[in-house]
C-alpha positions in Angstrom: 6.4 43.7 12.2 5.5 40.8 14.8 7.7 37.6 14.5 4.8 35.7 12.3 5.1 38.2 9.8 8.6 38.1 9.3 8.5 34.2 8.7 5.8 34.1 6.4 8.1 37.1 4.1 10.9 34.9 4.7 8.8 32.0 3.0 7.1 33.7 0.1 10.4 34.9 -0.8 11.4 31.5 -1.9 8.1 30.3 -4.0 10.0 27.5 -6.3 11.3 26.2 -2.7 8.1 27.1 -0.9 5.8 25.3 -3.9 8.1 22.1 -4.0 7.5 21.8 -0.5 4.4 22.0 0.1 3.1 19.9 -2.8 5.5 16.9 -1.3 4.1 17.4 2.1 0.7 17.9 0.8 0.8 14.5 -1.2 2.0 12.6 1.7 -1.1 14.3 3.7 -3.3 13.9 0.6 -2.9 10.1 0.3 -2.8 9.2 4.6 -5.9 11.3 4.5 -8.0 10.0 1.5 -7.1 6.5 3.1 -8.4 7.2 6.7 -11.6 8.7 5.4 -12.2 5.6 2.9 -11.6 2.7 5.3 -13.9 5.1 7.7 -16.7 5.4 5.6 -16.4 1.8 4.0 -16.2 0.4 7.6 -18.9 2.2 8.7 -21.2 1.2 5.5 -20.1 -2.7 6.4 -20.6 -2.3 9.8 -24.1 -0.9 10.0 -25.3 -3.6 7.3 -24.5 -6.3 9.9 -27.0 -5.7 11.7 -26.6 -8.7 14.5 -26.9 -11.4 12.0 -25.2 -14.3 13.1 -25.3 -16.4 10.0 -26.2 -16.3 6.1 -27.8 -19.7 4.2 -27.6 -20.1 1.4 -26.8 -22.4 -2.2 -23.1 -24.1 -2.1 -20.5 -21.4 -4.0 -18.0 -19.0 -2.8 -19.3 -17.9 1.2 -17.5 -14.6 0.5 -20.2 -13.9 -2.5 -23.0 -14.8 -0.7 -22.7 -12.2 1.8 -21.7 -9.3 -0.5 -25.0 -10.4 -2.3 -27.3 -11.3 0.4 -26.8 -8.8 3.0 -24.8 -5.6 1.3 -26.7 -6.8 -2.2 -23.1 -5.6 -4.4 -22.7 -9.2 -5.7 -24.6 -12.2 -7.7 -26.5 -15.2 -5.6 -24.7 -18.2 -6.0 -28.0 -19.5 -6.8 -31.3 -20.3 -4.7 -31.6 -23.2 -1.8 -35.5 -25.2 -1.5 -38.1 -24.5 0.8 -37.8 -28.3 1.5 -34.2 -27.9 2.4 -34.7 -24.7 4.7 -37.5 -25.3 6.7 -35.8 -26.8 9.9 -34.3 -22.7 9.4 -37.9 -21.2 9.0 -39.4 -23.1 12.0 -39.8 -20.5 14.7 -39.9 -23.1 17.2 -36.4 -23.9 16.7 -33.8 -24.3 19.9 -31.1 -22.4 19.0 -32.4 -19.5 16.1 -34.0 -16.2 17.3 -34.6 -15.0 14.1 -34.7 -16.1 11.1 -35.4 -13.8 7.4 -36.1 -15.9 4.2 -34.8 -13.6 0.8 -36.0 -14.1 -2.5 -34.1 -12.1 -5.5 -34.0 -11.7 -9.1 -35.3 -9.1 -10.3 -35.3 -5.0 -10.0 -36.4 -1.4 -10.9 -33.6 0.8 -12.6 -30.6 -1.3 -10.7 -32.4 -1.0 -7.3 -33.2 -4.4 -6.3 -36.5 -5.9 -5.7 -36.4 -8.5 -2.6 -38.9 -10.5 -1.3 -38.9 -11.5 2.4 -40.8 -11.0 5.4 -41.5 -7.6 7.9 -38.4 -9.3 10.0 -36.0 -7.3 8.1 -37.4 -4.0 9.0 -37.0 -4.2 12.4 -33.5 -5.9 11.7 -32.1 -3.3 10.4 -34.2 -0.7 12.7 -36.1 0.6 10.2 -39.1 3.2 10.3 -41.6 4.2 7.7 -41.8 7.8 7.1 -45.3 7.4 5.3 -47.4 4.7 4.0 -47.6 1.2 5.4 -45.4 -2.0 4.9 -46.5 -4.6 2.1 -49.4 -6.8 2.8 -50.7 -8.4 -0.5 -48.7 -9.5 -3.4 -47.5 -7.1 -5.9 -47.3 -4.4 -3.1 -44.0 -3.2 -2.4 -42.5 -0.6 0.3 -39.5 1.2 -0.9 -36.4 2.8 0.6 -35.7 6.4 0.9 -32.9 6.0 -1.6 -35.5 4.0 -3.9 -37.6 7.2 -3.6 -35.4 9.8 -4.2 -33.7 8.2 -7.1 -37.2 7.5 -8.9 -38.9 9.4 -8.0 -41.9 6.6 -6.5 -44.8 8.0 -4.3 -47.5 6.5 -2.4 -49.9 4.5 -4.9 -47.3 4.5 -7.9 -47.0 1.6 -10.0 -44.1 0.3 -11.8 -43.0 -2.8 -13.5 -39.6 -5.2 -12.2 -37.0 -6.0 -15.1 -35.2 -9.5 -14.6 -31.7 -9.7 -13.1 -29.8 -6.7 -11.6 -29.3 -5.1 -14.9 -32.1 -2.0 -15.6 -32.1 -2.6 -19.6 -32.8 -6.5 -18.7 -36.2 -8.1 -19.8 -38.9 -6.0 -18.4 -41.7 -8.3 -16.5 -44.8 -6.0 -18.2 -47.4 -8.4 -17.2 -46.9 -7.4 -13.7 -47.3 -4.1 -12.0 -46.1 -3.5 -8.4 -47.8 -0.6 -6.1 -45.9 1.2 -3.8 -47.6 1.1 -0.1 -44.9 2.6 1.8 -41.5 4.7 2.1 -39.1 3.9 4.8 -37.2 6.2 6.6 -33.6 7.1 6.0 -30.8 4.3 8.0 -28.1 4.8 6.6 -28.2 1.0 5.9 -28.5 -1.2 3.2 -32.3 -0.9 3.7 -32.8 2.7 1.9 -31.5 1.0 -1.5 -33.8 -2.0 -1.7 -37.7 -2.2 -3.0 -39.5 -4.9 -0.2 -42.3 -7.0 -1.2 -43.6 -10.6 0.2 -42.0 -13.8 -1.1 -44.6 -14.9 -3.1 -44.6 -12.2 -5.5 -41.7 -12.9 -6.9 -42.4 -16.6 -6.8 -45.5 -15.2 -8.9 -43.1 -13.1 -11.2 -41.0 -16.0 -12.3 -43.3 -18.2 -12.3 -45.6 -16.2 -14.8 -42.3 -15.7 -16.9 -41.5 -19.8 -17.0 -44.8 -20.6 -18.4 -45.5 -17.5 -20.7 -41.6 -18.5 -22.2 -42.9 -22.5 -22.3 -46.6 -21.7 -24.0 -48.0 -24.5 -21.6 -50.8 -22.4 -19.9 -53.7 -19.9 -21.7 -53.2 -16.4 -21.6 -56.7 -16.0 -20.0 -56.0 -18.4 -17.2 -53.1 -16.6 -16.5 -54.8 -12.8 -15.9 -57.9 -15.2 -14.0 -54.8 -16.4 -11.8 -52.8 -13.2 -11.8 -56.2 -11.5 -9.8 -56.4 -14.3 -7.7 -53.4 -13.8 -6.3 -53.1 -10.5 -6.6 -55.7 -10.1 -3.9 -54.1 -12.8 -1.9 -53.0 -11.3 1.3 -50.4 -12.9 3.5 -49.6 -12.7 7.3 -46.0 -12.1 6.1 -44.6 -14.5 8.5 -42.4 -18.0 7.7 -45.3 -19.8 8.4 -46.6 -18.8 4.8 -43.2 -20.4 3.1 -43.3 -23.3 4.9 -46.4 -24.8 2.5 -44.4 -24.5 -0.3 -41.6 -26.7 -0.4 -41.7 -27.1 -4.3 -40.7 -23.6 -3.8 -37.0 -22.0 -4.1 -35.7 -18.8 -2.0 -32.3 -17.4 -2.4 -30.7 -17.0 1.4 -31.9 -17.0 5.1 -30.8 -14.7 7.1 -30.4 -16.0 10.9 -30.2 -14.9 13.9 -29.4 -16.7 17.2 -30.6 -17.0 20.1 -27.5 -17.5 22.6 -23.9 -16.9 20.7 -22.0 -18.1 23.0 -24.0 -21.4 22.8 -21.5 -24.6 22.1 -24.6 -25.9 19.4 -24.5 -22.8 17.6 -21.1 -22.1 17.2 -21.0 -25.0 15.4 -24.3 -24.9 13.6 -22.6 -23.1 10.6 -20.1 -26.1 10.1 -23.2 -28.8 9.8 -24.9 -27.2 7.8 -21.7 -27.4 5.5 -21.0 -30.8 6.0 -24.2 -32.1 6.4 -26.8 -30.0 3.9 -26.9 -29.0 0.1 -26.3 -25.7 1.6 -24.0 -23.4 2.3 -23.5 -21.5 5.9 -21.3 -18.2 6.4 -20.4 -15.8 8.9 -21.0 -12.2 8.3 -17.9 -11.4 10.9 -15.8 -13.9 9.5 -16.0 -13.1 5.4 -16.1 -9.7 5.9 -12.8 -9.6 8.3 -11.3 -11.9 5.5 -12.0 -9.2 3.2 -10.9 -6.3 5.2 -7.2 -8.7 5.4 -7.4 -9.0 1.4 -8.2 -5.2 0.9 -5.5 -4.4 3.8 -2.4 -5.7 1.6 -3.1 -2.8 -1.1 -4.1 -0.2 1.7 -1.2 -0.6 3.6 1.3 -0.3 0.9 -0.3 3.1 -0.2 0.0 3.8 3.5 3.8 3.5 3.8 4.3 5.5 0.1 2.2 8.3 1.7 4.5 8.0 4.7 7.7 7.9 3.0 6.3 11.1 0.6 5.7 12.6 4.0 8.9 12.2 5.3 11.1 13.1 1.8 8.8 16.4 1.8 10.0 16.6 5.9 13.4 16.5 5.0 12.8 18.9 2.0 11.6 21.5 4.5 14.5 20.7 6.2 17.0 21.7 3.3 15.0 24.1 2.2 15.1 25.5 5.7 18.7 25.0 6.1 19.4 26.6 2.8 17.6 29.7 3.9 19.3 29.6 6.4 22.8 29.9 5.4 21.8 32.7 2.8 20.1 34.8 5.3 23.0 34.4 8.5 23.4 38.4 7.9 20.1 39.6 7.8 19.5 36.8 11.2 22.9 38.5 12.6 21.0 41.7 12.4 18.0 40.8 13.6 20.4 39.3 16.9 22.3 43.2 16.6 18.6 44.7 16.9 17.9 42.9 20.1 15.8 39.8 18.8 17.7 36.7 21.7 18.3 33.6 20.6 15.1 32.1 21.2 13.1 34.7 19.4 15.4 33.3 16.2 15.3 30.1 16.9 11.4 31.2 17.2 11.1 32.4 13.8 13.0 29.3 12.2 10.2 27.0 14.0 7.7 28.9 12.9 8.4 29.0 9.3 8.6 25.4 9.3 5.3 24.9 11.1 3.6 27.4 8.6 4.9 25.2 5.3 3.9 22.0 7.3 0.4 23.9 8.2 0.2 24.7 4.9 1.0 21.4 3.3 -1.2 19.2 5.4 -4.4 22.2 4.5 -3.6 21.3 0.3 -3.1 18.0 1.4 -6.4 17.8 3.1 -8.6 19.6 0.8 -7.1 17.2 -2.3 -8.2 14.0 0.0 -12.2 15.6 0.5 -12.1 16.7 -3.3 -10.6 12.9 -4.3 -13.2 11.0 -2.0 -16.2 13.0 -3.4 -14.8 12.3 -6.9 -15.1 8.8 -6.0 -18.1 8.6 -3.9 -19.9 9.1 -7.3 -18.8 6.5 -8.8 -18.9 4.2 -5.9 -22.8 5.1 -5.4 -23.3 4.7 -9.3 -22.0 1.6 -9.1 -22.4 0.1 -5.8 -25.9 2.2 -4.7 -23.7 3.4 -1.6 -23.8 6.7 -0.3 -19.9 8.3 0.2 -19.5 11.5 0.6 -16.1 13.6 1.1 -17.4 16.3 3.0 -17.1 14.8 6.2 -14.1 15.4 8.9 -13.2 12.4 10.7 -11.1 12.4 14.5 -8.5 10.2 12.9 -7.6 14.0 10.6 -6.9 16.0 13.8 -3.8 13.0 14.8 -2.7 13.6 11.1 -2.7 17.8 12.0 -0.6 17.3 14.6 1.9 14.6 13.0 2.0 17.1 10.2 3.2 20.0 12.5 5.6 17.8 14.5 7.1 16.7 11.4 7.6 20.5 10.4 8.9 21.0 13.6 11.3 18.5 13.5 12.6 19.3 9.6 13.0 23.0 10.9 14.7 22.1 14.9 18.5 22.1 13.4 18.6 24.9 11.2 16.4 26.9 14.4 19.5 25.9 16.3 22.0 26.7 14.3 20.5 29.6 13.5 20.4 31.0 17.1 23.6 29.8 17.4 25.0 32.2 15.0 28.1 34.3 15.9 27.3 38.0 15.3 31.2 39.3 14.9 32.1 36.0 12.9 28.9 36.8 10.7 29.4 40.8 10.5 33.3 40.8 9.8 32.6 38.4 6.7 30.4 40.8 5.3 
């Protein structure tokens, strides 16, 4: 019987001592790792929805809100800005913006938000159509891969928006979009959202106003509904820019040169100087990494202090064993196993508990995080998953087994230590 063998008999003939252990050591894994793969996958998901914007427009309310609605689409607008106010932002021929993506919301298709803007955001968040085209006319739409899935939408299929962000909302039923397109998979923001052309949902809500105020006839309102219907649009801010009686919810902007003195302060005049509101992307979403870092980090230090009461309770655990097996390790000395191979075996039960621990530890973390990546992706349309290993687990592997080592060094030594007469004439 190799050395291995004899400490894992040595540990399964303890199980109240071997189960304590390892569910305190696998807690303490349990919670480090759940942590690291959340603030992975959350970072990631925040990250990637960036995508190089520079700066968010929008109405005056908390800059925080805007962002999470207006680029990550998981919050409320704090309202819409006018056409007349934005169109210094829409010009393309202005000095300091590279880019710049008008948004439109209000409504959507079982929770999956309908947004009208221009073909800009595609390639701003690198998209690619897998089949169909991008929206040209009003009333046609091209949907994320999410979208798809979820509904089940093909090229050609119609469907009717609801009002708000809510499914069981008040359906629009006088208007029917089309799909023309599907886009690819990102991973971003993009493969949750249904795109059509800013006018169409000016159109929506405009139809909605007057049908609710009985100021127009219902047969000049289909006549008008096929007139613009057919209307098709060169998708480009050139379009918005005759309709300043018009309202959008955000733009979107992109500049030119960061580093330029102008545009790092371009934010703060629109602030001061506007009916708008200006945010950075960078900025609100560092300040809510700080707010979400108070909570993480105290879940961090209880999964470190569980990990280090479970260390030292494969320490005494160890230690215990120790002491009730000193004949059968003077024995093992009497049989020819040195010093080392005994201090050997001590070690190595200790590793296995702590290999142990950290492998319960781990699989609880993946099981939690799938758990909740359900009911983030039910509620937030974001895709977590816990079956994903992440470099950060392989530094918690090896913490794990250097803290076994440690709890297990003393008895190890001691044990080698032992004095074979001293131990042999007390028996």
């Amino acid at each position: 019987m190799n050395i291995v063998q004899i400490a894992w008999r040595n540990i399964i003939s303890n199980p109240l001592n071997l189960l304590m252990s390892i569910i305190l050591f696998g807690l303490g894994v349990g919670l480090i790792s759940f942590l690291m793969l959340f603030n992975t996958q959350l970072k990631d998901k925040f990250d990637k929805n960036l995508a190089e914007i520079d700066l968010v427009v929008g109405a005056k309310g908390s800059p925080l809100q805007m962002i999470l609605c207006n680029m990550y689409h998981i919050d409320n607008p704090t309202g819409n800005i006018s056409i007349k106010n934005a169109a210094p932002l829409l010009n393309d021929a202005h000095p300091l913006i590279k880019k710049s993506i008008p948004l439109s919301l209000g409504d959507n298709f079982k929770t999956y938000r309908i947004v009208g803007t221009n073909h800009d955001i595609v390639d701003l968040y690198k998209g690619k159509l897998k089949e169909g085209t991008l929206w040209k006319n009003d009333f046609e739409v091209t949907i994320g891969k999410t979208v798809a899935d979820a509904t089940g939408l093909g090229l050609g299929d119609k469907f009717v928006s609801a009002h708000g962000f809510v499914e069981d909302d008040m359906a629009h039923d006088e208007h029917s979009f089309t799909v023309k397109g599907i886009l690819d998979a990102s991973g971003s923001v993009m493969d949750q959202l249904i795109f059509t052309n800013t006018e169409t949902i000016w159109l929506v809500h405009e139809h909605n106003e007057k049908t609710d105020t009985k100021d127009i006839n219902p047969a000049e309102s289909i006549s008008q509904h096929v007139k613009n219907e057919s209307h098709q649009h060169d998708n480009s801010n050139k379009d918005l820019l005759h309709h300043t009686d018009q309202e959008i919810t955000s733009v979107l902007i992109q500049y030119k040169n960061k580093t330029n003195f102008q545009a790092l302060n371009f934010g703060r005049n629109i602030n001061e100087n506007t009916e708008m509101q200006a945010a950075s992307p960078a900025i609100e979403i560092n300040r809510l990494y700080s707010m979400m870092g108070v909570g993480t980090d105290a879940l961090r230090i209880l999964a470190i202090l569980i990990a280090v009461v479970s260390a030292l309770s494969i320490f005494i655990s160890l230690f215990k064993s120790m002491r009730e097996r000193k004949y059968e390790l003077a024995l093992l000395r009497v049989m020819g196993a040195g010093m080392l191979k005994v201090f050997a075996l001590i070690i190595i039960e200790g590793l296995i508990l702590a290999g142990i621990g950290f492998v319960i530890g781990s699989l609880m973390s993946h099981i939690g995080m799938e758990v909740i990546a359900k009911y983030l992706k039910a509620d937030f349309r974001y895709s977590f998953t816990g079956w994903s290993w992440i470099r950060e687990e392989w530094f918690i592997l090896i913490v794990s087994l250097l803290l076994g080592f440690i709890a297990s060094f003393i008895p190890a030594f001691q044990a080698a230590k032992t004095d074979i007469n001293k131990t042999l004439s007390e028996r």
